[in-house]
DSSP file (Angstrom, degrees, kcal/mol; ACC not computed):
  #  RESIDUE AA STRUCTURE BP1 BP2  ACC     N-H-->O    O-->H-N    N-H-->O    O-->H-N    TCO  KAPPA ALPHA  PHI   PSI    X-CA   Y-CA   Z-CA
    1    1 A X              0   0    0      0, 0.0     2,-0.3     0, 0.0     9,-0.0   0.000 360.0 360.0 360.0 151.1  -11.2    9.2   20.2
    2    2 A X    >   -     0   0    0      1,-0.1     3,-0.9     0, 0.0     0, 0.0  -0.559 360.0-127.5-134.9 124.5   -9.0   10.5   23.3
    3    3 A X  T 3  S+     0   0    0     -2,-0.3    -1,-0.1     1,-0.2     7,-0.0   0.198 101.7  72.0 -64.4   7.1   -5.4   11.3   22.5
    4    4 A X  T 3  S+     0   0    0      2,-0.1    -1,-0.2     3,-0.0     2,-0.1   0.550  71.0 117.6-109.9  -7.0   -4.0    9.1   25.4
    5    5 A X  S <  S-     0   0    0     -3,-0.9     5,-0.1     1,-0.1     0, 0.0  -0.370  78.2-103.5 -67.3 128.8   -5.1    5.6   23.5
    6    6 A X     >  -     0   0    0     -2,-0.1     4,-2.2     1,-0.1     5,-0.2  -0.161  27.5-105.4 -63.8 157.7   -2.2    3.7   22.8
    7    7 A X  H  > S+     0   0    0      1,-0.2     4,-2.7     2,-0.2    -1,-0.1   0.913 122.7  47.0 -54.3 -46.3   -0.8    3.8   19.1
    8    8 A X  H >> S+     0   0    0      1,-0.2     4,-2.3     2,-0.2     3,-2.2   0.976 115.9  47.4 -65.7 -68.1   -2.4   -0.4   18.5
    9    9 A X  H 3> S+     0   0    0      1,-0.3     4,-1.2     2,-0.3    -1,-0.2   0.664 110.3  50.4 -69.4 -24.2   -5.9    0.7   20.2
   10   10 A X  H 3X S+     0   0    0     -4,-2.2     4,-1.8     2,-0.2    -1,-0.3   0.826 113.7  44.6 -89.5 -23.0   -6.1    3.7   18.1
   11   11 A X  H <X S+     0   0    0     -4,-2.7     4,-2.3    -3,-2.2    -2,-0.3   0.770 113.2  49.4 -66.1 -40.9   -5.4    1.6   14.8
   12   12 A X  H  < S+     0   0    0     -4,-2.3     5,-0.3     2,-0.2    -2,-0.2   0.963 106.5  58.2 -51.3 -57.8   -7.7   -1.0   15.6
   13   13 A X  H >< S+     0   0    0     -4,-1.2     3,-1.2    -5,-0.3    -2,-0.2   0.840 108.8  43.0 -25.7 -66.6  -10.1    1.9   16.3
   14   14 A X  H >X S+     0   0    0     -4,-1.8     4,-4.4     1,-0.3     3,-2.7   0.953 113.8  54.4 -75.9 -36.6   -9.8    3.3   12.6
   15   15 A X  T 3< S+     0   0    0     -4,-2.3    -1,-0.3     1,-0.3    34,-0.2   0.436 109.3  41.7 -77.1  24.1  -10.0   -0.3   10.9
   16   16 A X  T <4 S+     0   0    0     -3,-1.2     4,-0.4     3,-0.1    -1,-0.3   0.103 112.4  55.4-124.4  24.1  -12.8   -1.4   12.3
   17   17 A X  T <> S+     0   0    0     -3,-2.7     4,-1.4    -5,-0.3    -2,-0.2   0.792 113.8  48.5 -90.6 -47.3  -14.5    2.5   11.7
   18   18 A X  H  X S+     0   0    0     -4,-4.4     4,-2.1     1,-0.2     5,-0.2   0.950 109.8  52.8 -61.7 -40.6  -13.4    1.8    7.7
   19   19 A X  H  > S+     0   0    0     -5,-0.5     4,-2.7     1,-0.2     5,-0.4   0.975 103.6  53.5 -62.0 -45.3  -15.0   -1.5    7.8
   20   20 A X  H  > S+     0   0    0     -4,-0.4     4,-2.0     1,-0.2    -1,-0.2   0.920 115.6  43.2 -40.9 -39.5  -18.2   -0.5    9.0
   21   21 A X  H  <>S+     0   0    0     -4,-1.4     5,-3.3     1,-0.3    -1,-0.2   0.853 111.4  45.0 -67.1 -33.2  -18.2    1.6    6.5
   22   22 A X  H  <5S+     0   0    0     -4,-2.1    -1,-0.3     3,-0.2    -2,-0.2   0.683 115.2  56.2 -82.0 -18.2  -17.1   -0.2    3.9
   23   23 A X  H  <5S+     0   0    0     -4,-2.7    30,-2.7     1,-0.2    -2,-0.2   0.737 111.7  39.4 -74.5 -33.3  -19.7   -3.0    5.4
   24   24 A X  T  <5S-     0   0    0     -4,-2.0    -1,-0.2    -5,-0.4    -2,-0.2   0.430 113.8-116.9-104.5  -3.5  -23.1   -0.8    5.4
   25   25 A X  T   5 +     0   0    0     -3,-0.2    -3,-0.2    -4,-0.2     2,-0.2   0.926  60.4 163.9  79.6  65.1  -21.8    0.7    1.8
   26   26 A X      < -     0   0    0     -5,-3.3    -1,-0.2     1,-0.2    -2,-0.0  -0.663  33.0-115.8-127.1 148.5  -21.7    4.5    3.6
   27   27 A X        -     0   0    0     -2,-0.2     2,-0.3     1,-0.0    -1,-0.2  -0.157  16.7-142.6 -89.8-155.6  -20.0    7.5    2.4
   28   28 A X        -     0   0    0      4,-0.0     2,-0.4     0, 0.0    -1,-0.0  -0.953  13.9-146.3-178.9 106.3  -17.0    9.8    3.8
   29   29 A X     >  -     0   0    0     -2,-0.3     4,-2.3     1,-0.1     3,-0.4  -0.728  30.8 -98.6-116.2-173.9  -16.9   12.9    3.6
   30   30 A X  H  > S+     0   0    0     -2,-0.4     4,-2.6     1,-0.2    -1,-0.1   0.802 122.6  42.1 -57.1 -22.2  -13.9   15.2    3.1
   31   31 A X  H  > S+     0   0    0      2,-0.2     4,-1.9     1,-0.2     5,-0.5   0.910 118.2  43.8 -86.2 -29.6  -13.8   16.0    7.2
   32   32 A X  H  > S+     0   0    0     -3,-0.4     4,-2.5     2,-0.2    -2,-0.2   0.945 114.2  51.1 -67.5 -30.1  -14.4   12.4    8.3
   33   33 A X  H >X S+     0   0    0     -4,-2.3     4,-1.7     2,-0.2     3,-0.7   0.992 113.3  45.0 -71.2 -70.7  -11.7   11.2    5.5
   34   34 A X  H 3X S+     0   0    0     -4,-2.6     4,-1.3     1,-0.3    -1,-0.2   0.775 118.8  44.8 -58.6 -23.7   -9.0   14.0    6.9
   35   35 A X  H 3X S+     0   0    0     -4,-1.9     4,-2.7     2,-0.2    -1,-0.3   0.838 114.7  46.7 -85.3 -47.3  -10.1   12.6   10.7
   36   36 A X  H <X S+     0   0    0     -4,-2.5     4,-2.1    -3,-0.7    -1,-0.2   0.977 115.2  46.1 -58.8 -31.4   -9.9    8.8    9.4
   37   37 A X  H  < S+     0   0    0     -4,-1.7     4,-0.4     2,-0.3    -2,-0.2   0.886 113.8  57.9 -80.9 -29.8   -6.1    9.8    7.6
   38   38 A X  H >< S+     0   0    0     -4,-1.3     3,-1.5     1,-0.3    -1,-0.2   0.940 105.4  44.0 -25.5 -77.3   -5.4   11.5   11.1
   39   39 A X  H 3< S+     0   0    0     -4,-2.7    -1,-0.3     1,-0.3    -2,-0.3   0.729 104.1  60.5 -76.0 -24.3   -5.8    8.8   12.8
   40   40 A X  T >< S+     0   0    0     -4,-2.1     3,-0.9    -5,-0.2     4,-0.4   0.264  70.9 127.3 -75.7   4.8   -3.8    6.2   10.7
   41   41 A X  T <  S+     0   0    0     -3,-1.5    -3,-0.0    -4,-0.4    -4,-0.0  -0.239  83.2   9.5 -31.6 136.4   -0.6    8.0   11.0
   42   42 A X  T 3  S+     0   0    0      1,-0.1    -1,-0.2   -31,-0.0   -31,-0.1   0.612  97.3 110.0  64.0  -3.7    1.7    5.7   12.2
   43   43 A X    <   -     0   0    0     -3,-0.9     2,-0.3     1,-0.1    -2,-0.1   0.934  60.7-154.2 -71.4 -37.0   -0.5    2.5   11.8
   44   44 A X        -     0   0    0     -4,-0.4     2,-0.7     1,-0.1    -1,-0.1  -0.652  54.1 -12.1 100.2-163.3    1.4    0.9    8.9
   45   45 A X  S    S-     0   0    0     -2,-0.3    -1,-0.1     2,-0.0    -2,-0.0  -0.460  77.3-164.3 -82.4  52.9   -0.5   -1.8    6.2
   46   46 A X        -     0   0    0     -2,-0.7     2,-0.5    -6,-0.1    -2,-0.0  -0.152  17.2-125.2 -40.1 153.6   -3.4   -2.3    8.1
   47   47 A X        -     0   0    0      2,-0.0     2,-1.2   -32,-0.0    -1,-0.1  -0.949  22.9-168.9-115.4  78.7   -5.8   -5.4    7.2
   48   48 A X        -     0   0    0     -2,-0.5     2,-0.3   -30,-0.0   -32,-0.1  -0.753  10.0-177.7 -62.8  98.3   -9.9   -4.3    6.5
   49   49 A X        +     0   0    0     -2,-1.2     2,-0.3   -34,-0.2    -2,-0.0  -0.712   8.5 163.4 -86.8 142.7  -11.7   -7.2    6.5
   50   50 A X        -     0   0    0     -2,-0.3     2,-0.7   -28,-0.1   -30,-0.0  -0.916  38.3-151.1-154.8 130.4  -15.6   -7.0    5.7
   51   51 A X        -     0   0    0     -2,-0.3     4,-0.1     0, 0.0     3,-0.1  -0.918  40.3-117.3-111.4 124.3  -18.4   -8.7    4.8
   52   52 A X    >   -     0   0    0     -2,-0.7     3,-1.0     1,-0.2   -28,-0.2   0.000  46.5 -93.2 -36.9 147.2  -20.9   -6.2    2.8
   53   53 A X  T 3  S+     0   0    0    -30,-2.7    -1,-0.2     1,-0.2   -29,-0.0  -0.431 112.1  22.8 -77.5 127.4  -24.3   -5.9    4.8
   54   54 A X  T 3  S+     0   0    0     -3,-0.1    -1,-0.2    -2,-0.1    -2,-0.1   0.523  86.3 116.1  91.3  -3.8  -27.0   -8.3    3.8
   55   55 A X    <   +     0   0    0     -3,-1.0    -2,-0.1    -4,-0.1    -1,-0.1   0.789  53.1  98.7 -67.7 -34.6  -24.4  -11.0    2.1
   56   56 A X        -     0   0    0     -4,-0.2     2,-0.2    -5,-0.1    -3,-0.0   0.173  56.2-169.7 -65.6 160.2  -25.4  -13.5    4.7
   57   57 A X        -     0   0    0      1,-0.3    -1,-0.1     0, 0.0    -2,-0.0  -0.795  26.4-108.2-166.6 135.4  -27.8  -16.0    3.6
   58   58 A X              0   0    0     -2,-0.2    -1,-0.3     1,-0.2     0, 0.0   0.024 360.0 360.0 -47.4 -70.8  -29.6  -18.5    6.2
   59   59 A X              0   0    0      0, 0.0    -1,-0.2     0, 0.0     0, 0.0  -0.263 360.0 360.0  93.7 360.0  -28.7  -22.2    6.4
């Protein structure tokens, strides 16, 4: 992500990278975790919302 992204665009950015992740069950490893911690500097109590892959069921 490009260092010129405003502080909101770049928080938005990492929660919806952790929700994917957390959405598809996927791991993290130790350089994507220091890149994810990186990038939440200054973000605050962010909100991940997710629904786990495959939860859905048709109607």
């Amino acid at each position: 992500m490009a260092s010129h992204c405003s502080p909101d665009a770049r928080c938005t950015y990492t929660t919806h990278w952790v929700a994917t992740k957390l959405r598809w069950g996927l791991a993290v490893d130790k350089a994507e975790r220091q890149a994810l911690r990186e990038l939440a500097v200054g973000c605050g109590q962010e909100t991940v919302e997710y629904e786990p892959a495959g939860s859905h069921r048709p109607v």
